[in-house]
N, C-alpha and C positions, 0 to 999 in steps of 0.2 A: 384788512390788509394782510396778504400773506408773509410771515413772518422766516428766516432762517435762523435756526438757535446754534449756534456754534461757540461750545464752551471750552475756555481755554483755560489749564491751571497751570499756574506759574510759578517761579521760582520766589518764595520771602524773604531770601538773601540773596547779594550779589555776591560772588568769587569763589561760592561753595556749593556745592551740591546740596539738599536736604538730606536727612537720615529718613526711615521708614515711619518715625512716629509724625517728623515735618513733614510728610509728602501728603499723610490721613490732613491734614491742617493747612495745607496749604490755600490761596483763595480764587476761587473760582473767577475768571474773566465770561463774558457772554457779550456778543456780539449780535444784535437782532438789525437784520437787513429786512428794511422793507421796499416801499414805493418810494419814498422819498425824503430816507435818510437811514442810518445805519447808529443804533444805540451799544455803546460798550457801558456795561455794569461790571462790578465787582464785589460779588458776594451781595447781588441784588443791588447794590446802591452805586448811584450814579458816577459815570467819572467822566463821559465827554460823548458824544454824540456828531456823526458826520452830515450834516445838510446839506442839500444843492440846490443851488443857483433859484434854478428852473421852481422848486416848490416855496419859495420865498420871495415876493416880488422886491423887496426892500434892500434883499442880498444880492449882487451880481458876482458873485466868486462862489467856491462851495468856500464853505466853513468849518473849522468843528466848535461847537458850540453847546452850551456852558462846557466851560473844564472845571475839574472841581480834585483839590486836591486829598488825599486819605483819609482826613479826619472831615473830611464832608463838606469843608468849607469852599464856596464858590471861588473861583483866582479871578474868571472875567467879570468885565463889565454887562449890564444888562439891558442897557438901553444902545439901541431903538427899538430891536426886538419884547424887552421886559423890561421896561424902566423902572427903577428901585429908587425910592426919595432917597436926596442927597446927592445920588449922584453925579457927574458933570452932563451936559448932553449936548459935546461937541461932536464934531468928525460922524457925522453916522455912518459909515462906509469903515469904521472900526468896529467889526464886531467877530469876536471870539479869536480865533487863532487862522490868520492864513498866508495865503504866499501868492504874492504881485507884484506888482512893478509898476510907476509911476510914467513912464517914456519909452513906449515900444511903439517901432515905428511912428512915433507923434501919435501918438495916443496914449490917451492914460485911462493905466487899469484899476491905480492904486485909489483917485477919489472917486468914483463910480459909485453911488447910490438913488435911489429913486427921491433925492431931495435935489440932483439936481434937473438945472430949467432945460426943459423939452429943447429948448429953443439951442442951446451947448450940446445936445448928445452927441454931434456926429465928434468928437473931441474924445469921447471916452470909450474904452473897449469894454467887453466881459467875457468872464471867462466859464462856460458851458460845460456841468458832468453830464457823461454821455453813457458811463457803462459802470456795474459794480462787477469786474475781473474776477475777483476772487478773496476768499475771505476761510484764510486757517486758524488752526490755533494747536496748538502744545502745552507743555507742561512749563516751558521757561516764556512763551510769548508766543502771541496774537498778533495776524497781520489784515489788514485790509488794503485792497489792491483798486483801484479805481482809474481810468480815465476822463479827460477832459479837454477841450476845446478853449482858444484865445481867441475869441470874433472879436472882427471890425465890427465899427456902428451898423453894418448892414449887411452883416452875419457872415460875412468873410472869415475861411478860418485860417490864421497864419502861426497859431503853433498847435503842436499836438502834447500836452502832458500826460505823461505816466505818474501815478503815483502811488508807493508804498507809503503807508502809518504800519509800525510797530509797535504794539502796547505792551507794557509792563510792568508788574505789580509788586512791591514788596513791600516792608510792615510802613516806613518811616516814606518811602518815595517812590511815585508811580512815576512812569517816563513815556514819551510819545514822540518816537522819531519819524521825521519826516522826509523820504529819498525821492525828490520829485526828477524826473528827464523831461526836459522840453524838445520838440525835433522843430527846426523851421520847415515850413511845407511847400510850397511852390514857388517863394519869394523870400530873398534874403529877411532878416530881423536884427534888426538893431535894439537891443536896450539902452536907449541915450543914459548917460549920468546922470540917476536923479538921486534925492537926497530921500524919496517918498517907495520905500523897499525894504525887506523883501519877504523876508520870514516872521509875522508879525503877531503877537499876542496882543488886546485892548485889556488889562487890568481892572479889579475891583477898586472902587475905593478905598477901601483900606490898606493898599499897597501903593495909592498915589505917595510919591515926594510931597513934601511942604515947597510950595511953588506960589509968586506973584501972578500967574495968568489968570484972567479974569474970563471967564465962560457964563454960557446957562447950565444950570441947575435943574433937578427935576423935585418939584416940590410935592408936599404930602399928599395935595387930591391930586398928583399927577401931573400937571399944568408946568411948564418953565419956565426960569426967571429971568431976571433981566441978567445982565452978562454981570457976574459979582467976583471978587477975590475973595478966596474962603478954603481952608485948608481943616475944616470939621471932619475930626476921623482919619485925616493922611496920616501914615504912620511906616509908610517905604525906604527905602532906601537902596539903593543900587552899589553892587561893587565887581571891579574887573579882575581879571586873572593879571593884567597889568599893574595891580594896586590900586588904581583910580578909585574913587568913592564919591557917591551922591553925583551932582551934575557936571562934574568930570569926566563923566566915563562916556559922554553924548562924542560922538564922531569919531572917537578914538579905538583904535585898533586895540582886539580882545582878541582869546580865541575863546574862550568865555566871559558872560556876566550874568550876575543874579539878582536878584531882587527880592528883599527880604520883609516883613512888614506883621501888623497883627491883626487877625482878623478875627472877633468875636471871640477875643482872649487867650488866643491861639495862634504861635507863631508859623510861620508859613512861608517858603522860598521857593521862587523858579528861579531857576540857571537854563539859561539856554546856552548850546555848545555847539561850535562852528566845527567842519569837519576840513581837514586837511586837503582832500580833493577839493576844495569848492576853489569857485573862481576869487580870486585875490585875497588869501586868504594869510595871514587874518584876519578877519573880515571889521568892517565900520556898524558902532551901535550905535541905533537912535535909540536913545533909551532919554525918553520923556518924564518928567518931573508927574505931570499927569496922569498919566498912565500908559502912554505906546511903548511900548518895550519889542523893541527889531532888531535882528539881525540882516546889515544890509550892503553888499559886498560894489554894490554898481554905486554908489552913491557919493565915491571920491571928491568930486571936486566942490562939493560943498561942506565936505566934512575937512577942507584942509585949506580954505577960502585960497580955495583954486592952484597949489601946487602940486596938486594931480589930477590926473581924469583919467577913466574907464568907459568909454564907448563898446560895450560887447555885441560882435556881431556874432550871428550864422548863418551859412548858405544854403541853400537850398538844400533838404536832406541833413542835415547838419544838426546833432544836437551835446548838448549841457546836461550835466549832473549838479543836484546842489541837495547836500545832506546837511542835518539839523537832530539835535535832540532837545528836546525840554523835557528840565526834569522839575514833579511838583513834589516841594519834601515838607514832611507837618514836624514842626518840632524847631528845637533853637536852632542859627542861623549856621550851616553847616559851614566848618574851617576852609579857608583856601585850601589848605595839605587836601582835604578830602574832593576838593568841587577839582584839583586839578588832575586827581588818581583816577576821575570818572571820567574826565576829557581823555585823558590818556587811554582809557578800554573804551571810548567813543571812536576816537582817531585809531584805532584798531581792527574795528568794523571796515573794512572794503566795501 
């Protein structure tokens, strides 16, 4: 597989420049593009990797997949892709970090997996990478440029995305923004109100909430169990730039939240940050006891049992911006004062 090495060194602190002894020390980002997927390291060790659609029968969206936060600990889930005992082993159609939508044009893109019945497909959409655009890198941040396709069940295409990832590296928190454009293409597009959107990470175990839902399980030879209540190893917790905390913070308008939790002895938080451009912003989090943690702006009327709704069109030619950042930070659970200083140089970004 021919590989493209593009090495990117980045800034170890946010808000200052490095001195000359920082810059010899700073950590190398690498970017290896190949056939059918695109690996970002950092100083050789893993931090997230971009797959498509097309080389994964099981994924219908591209993904980035594992993310893994500075001190090496995994944040996603690993199953259906890599099932890890213990696990939950609900929703397959949740895996690693991505961005869909539940009701475009009466179709749905958001539960799409190869577990569902042949006999439903023409119901679900997917959505097709088609080109790696372009792929930089600097001394403050790494970018990867990518397009994609939103097919009907019989390969109709009715949106065109663009998308930028930003990667960024510093000692305590790596970050990965995400600046997707949709265009509608020859036929209007509706995103009906759904509650199943938009920007969405699947979590480790170890960052599940303590939750009643009863699921499968993935056990030690591998095999899953019967649907059990069992909160072995949750250790999450969720909180808003609103104040909300733990299952509070589900439907409620943020313009952040994060999720904080221990993984292998080792504290670990994503924030994810809504950008002032986006559509209704600030936006609605589903942020699941389980592990879905979304940013989801179309999803009004079931996050407010029906005192609003958002039906988003576009015409023909017509398109949306919707920007995002997550941030992974290893260490104790960082202050609101600081998770709102970082929204604030988010919402800065144009």
């Amino acid at each position: 597989m021919t590989r493209l090495i593009v090495a990117l060194v980045l800034l170890v602190t946010w808000g200052c420049g490095p001195s000359d002894d920082q810059t010899r020390d700073l950590p190398s980002v690498e970017l290896w593009a190949g056939d059918d997927r695109v690996d970002v390291t950092v100083d050789g060790r893993p931090f997230t990797s971009y797959l498509y659609a097309t080389a994964i029968p099981a994924v219908k969206k591209p993904i980035l997949y594992p993310v893994y936060a500075p001190s090496g600990r995994r944040v996603t889930r690993g199953f259906p892709l890599d099932p890890v005992p213990g696990e939950r082993a609900d929703h397959p159609h949740h895996i690693g970090m991505w961005l869909n939508h539940g009701d475009v044009n009466d179709l749905d893109f958001w539960n799409n997996s190869d577990a569902i019945d042949p006999t439903d497909s023409l119901r679900y959409g997917s959505i097709r990478h088609t080109g790696v655009v372009d792929v930089t890198g600097g001394r403050e941040r790494g970018t990867l440029d990518v397009v994609a396709e939103w097919l009907s069940p019989r390969g109709v295409a009715l949106l065109e995305e663009q998308t930028r990832f930003i990667f960024e590296a510093a000692l305590e928190a790596w970050s990965i923004d995400r600046i997707t454009t949709l265009t509608a293409l020859e036929d209007s597009v509706v995103f009906e109100d759904s509650k199943e959107g938009m920007m969405a990470i699947r979590v480790a175990r170890a960052l599940e909430q303590v939750t009643g839902r009863a699921d499968p399980f993935v056990t030690n030879d591998g095999s899953l169990s019967e649907r059990v209540v069992s909160n072995d190893g949750a250790t999450g917790r969720y909180l808003s730039s609103a104040g909300l905390e733990g299952d509070a913070v589900w439907g409620r308008r943020a313009s952040w939240t994060a999720l904080t939790g221990e993984i292998e002895g080792e504290m670990v938080t994503i924030a994810i940050f809504d950008h002032p451009s986006n559509v209704n912003y600030p936006t609605h989090w589903m942020a699941r006891g389980y592990g879905l943690f979304a940013a989801n702006p179309l999803g009004s009327h079931d996050y407010t049992d029906g005192a609003e709704r958002l039906d988003y069109t576009l015409a023909p030619g017509e398109s949306v911006t919707f920007r995002y950042r997550m941030l992974i930070h290893s260490g104790p659970r960082p202050s609101s004062e600081w998770l709102d200083e970082q929204q604030v140089r988010f919402a800065a970004n144009d």
